[in-house]
Legacy VTK file of the C-alpha trace (Angstrom):
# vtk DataFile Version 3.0
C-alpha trace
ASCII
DATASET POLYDATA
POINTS 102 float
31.955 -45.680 -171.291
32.397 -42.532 -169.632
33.651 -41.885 -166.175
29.625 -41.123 -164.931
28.446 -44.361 -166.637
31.285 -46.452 -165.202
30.793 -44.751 -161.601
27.496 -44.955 -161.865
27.228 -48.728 -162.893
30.400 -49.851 -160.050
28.034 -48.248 -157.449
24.848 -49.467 -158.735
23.070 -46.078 -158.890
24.644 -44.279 -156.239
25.673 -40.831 -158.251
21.814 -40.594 -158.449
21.531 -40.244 -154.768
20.308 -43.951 -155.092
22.241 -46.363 -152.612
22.134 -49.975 -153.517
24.751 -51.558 -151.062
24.228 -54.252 -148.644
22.760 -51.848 -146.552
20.140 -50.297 -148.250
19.514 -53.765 -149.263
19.094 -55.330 -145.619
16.702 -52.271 -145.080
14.537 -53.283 -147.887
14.228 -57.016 -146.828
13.585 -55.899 -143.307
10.565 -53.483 -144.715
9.524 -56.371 -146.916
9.611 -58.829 -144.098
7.787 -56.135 -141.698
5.042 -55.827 -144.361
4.895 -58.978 -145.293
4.420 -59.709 -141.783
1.567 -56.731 -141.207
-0.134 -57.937 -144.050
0.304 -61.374 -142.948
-1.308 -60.563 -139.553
-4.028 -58.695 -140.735
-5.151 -61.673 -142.892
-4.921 -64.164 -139.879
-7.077 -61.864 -137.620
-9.464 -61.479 -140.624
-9.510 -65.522 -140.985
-10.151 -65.905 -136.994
-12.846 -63.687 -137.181
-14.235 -64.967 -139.743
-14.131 -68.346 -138.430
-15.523 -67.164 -135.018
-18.144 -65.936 -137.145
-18.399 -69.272 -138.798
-18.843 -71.062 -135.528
-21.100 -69.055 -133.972
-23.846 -69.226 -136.997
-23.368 -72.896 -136.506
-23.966 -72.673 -132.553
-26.717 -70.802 -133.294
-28.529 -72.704 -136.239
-27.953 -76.206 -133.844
-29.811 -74.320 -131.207
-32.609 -73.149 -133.516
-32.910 -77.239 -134.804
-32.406 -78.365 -131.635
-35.548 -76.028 -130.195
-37.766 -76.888 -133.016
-37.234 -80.638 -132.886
-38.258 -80.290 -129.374
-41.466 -78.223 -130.166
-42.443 -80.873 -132.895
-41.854 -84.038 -130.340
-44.077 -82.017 -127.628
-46.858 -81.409 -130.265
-47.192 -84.855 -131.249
-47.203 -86.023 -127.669
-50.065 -83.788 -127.270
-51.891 -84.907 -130.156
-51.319 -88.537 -128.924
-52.642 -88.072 -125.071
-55.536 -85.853 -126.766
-56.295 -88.430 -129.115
-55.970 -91.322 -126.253
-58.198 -88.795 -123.667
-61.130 -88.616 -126.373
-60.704 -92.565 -126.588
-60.496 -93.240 -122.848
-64.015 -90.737 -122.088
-65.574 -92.179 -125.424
-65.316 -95.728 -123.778
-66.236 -94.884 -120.622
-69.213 -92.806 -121.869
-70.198 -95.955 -123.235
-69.747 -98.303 -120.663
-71.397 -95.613 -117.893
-74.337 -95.794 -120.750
-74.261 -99.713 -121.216
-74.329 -99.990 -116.970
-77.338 -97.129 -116.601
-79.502 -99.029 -119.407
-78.864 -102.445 -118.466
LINES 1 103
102 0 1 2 3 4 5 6 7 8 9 10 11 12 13 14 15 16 17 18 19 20 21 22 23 24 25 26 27 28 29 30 31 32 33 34 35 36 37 38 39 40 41 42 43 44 45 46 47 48 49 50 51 52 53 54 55 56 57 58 59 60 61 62 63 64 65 66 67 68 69 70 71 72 73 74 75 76 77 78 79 80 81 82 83 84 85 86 87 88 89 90 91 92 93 94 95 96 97 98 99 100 101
């Protein structure tokens, strides 16, 4: 090996202008960690929101069931007292007719 090899390989790089000591390691973990976390943080706000998102559909698609149960239930009650109105002036109509003829 010649002197450059062996220098370079004891220092890991550094005739290169590379440093590879503890330090320049420690600053590497800390970017990695500080990415890591960014991109860790970026995907929980994306997750909340898209939950938020989730929930309010649902809020909304209850409330939309919710108003068209009610409309049905209010139709068929009108249908009903309708129906019972025609029934309760058909048999009076008749009874008014069997007490004028008889």
């Amino acid at each position: 090996m010649t002197d450059a090899a062996s220098a370079a390989s004891s220092t890991g790089g550094a005739c290169w202008g590379i440093e590879s000591g503890p330090g320049m390691r420690m600053r590497q973990s800390i970017n990695q960690l500080e990415r890591a976390f960014v991109e860790e943080t970026q995907v929980d706000r994306a997750r909340r929101e898209a939950l938020r998102r989730q929930a309010t559909l649902r809020s909304r698609q209850r409330q939309i069931e919710k108003v068209h149960k009610r409309g049905t239930m209010r139709f068929v009650l009108l249908v009903l007292i309708l129906i019972a109105t025609a029934v309760i002036v058909t048999v009076a109509m008749f009874q008014t007719l069997y007490y004028v003829m008889g």
